[in-house]
N, C-alpha and C positions, 0 to 999 in steps of 0.2 A: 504494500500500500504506500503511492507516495501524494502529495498535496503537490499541485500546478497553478501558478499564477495564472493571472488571465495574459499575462506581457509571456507567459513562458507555452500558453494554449494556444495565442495566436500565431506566434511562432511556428507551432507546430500545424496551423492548422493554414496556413500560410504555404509552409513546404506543400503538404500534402495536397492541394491545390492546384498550386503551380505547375508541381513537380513528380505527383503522384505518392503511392501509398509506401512505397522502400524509400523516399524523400521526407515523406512525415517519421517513419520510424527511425529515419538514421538521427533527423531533427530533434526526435524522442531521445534518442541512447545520447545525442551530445549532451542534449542536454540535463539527462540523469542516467552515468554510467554503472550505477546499481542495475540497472537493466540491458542485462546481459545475452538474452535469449531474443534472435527477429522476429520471431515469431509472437512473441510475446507485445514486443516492444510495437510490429504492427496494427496487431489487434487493438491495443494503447492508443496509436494515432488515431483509426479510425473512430473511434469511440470520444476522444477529443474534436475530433472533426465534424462529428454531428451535433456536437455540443450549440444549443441555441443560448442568448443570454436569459437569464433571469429578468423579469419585469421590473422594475421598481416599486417598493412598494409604497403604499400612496398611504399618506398620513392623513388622518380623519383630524377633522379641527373644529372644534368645538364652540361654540358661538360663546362670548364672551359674554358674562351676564353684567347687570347693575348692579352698582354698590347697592342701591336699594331692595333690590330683592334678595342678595343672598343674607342679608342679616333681617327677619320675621318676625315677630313678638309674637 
């Protein structure tokens, strides 16, 4: 298991584009040589490659109320 930046996803997904699927994987092994195996390191890119971004997520905002109403008697 390893963690991929997005600066290190696009990279890879970048090669694999361009340059095809043994381009994303060589792109993968440079740049985490823990991964040792093509075969491995392929499957990897590909799987990087079809990576879509996340949406952002949308902050709910709250209407601000009145001094006067939030103190009641």
């Amino acid at each position: 298991m390893f963690v991929v930046s997005e600066a290190e996803a696009a990279a890879v997904r970048e090669a694999f584009h361009k340059h095809g699927e043994l381009a994303g994987a060589i792109e993968l092994r440079r740049l985490f040589p823990g991964i040792t195996d093509n075969t491995a390191a392929a499957e990897c890119a590909r799987q990087i490659a079809g990576w879509t971004p996340l949406p952002e997520r949308v902050r709910k905002v709250r209407p601000r109320r009145r001094a006067a109403e939030q103190f009641t008697d």
